[in-house]
C-alpha positions as CSV (number, residue, x, y, z in Angstrom):
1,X,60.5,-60.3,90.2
2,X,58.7,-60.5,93.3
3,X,61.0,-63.5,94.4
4,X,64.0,-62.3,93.1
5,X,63.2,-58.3,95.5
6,X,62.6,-60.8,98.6
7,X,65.5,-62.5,98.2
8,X,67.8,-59.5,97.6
9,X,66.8,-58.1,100.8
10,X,67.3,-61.7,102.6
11,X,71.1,-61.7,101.3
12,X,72.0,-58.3,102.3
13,X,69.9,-59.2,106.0
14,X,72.6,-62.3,106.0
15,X,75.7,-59.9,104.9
16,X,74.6,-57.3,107.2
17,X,75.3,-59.2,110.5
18,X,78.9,-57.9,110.4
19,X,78.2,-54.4,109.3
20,X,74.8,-52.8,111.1
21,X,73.6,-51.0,108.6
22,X,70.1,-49.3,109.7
23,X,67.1,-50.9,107.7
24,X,67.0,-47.8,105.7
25,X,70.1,-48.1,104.1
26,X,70.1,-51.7,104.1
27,X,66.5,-51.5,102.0
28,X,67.9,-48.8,99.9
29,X,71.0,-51.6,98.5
30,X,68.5,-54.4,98.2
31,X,66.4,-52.5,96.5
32,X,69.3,-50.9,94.3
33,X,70.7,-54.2,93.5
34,X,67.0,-55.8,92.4
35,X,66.2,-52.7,90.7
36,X,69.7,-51.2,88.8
37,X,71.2,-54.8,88.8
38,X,74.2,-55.8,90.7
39,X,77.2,-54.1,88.3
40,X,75.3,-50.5,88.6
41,X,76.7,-47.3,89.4
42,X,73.7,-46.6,91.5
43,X,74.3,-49.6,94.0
44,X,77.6,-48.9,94.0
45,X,77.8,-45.3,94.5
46,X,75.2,-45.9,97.8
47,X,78.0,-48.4,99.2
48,X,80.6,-46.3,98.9
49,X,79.0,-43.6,101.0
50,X,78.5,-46.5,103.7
51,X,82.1,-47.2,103.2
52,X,83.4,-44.3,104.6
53,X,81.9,-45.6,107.9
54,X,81.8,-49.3,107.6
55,X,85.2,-50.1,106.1
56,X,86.1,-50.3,101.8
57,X,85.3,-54.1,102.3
58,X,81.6,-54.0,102.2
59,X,81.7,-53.3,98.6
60,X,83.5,-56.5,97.9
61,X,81.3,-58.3,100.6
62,X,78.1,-57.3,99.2
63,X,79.4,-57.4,95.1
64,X,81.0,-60.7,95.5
65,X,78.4,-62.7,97.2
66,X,75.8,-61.6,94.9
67,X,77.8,-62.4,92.2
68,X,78.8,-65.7,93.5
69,X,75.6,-66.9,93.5
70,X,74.5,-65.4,90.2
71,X,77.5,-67.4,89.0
72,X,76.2,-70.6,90.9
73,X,72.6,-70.2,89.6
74,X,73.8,-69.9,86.0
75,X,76.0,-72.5,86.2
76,X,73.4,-74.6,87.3
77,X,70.8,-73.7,84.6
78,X,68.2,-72.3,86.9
79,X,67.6,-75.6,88.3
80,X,65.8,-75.5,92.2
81,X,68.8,-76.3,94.3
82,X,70.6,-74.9,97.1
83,X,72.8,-72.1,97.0
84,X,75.5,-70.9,99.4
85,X,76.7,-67.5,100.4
86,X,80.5,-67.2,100.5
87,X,82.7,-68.1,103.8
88,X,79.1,-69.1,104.7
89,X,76.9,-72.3,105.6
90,X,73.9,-70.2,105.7
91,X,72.5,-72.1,102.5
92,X,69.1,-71.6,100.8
93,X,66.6,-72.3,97.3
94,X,66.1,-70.0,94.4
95,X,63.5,-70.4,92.1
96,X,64.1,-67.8,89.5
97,X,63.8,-68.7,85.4
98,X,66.4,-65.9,84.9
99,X,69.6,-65.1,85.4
100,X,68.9,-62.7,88.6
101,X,70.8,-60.1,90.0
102,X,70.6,-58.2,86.8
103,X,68.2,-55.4,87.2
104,X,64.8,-54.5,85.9
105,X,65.1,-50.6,85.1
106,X,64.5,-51.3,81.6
107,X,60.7,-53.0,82.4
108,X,60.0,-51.4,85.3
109,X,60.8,-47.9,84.8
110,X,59.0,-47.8,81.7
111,X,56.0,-49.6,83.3
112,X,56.0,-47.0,86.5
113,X,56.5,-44.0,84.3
114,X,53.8,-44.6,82.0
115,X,51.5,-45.4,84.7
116,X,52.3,-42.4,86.8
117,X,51.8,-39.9,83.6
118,X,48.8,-41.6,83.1
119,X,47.0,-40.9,86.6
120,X,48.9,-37.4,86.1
121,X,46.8,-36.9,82.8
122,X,43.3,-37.8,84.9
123,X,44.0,-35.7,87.9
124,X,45.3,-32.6,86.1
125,X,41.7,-33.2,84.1
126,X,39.8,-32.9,87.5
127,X,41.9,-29.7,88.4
128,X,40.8,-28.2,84.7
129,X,37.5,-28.5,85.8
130,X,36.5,-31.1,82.7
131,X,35.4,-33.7,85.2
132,X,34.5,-34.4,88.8
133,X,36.7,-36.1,92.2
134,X,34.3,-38.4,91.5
135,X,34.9,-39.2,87.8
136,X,38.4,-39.3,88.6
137,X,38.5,-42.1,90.7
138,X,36.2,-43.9,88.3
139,X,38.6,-43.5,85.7
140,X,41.3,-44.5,87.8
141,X,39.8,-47.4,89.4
142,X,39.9,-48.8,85.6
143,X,43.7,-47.9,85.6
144,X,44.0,-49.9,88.4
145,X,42.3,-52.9,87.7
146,X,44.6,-53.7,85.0
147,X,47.5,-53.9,87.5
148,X,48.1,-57.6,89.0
149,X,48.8,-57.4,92.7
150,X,52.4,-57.9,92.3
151,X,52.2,-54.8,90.3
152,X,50.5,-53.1,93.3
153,X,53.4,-54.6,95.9
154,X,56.4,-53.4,93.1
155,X,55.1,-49.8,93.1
156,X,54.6,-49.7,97.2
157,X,58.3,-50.7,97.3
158,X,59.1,-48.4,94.7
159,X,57.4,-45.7,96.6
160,X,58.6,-46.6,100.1
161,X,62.1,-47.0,99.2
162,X,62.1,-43.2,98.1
163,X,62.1,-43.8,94.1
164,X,58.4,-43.2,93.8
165,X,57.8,-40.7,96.4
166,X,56.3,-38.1,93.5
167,X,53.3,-40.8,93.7
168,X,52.4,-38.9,96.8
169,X,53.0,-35.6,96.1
170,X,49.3,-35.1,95.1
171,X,48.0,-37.5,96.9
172,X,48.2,-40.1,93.9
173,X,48.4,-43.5,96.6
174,X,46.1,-42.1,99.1
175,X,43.7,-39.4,98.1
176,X,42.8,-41.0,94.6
177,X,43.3,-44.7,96.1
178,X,46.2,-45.9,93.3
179,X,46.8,-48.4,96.3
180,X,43.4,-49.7,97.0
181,X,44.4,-53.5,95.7
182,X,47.1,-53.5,97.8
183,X,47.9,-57.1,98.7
184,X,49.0,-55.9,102.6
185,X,50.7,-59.3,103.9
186,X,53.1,-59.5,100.7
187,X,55.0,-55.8,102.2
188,X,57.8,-57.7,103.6
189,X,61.0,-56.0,105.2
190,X,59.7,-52.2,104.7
191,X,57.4,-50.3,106.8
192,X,53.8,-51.8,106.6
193,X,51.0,-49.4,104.5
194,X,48.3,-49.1,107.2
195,X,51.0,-48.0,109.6
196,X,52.5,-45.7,107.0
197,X,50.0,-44.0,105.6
198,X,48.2,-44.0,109.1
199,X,47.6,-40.1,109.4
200,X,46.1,-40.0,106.0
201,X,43.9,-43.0,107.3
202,X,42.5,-41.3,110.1
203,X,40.5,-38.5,108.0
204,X,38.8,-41.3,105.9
205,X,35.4,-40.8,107.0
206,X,33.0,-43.6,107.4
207,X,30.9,-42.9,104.2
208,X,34.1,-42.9,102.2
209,X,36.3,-45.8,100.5
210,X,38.6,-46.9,102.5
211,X,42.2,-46.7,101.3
212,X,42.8,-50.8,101.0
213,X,40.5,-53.1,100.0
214,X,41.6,-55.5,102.3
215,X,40.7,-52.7,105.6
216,X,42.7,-49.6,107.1
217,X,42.9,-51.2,110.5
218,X,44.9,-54.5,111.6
């Protein structure tokens, strides 16, 4: 999945040339189109705000290319060639098992929502009184060490890309650390953690965990 989200965002840099969307937006339809799949009403609706101001023909641009080479990967059964965008010699591999292009709401949402309710349970428990800061963390660094790193990336995007911002609304990523095992040089394309969360960062004191395992300073 990891793969398949990088590659979404280096078609729609490629398609982008001719229409300069900002990052923002641009982020927002890769992510749409990893996330809802490429026929969804949520990726299209988003374009057809942008087509008021870019021109009707980005829809097409965008659907058709990404459709194109769903059609090419499928038609060659996955295999690890190269794949070409349309009216394009900008050519490069994919090395996907699935069909791709498809979306993942289905896993992921289910995957995020559970484990958002989940830290929700354990911090609402702390604001009951029934246990500690401290507890809460332990309980929650178990939570956390059941998620893979690309689990840890997914939900960063998730949460950047404006889907997930409720994970901050207490403090879910930085106070109680959700984002500790945060595998920093796999953030491609959106705005890096340490600079993002750079405020919050600066009133870690020295005695205290820092928010990434990896450091809190380049």
């Amino acid at each position: 999945m990891y793969n398949e989200l990088l590659l979404c965002f280096k078609i729609c840099r490629i398609l982008n040339r001719k229409y300069k969307l900002d990052s923002n937006k641009l982020n927002t339809i890769a992510f749409d189109i990893f996330f809802f799949g490429i026929e969804s009403n949520f990726f299209i609706r988003n374009l057809k705000e942008i087509s008021k101001e870019k021109g009707s023909d980005i829809i097409n641009t965008f659907k058709s290319n990404f459709k194109n080479i769903r059609k090419q990967h499928e038609d060659n059964n996955g295999s690890d060639t190269e794949y070409k965008l349309k009216d394009s010699n900008i050519v490069f591999k994919i090395k996907l098992k699935y069909l791709p292009f498809s979306g993942h709401e289905n896993k992921l949402g289910h995957f995020y929502r559970h484990l958002f309710y989940t830290v929700k349970y354990i911090v609402n428990k702390e604001k009951e009184g029934l246990i500690t800061y401290k507890q809460a963390r332990e309980y929650l660094k178990l939570l956390r060490a059941q998620m893979s790193n690309y689990e840890n990336v997914l939900l960063y995007y998730n949460y950047i890309i404006g889907y997930g911002k409720d994970w901050e609304n207490e403090g879910f990523l930085t106070k109680y650390r959700m984002l500790h095992n945060l595998p920093l040089d796999k953030t491609l394309n959106v705005s890096q953690p340490r600079r993002h969360f750079k405020e919050f960062i600066k009133t870690i004191k020295p005695d205290e965990t820092p928010m990434f395992e990896w450091g809190d300073y380049d």
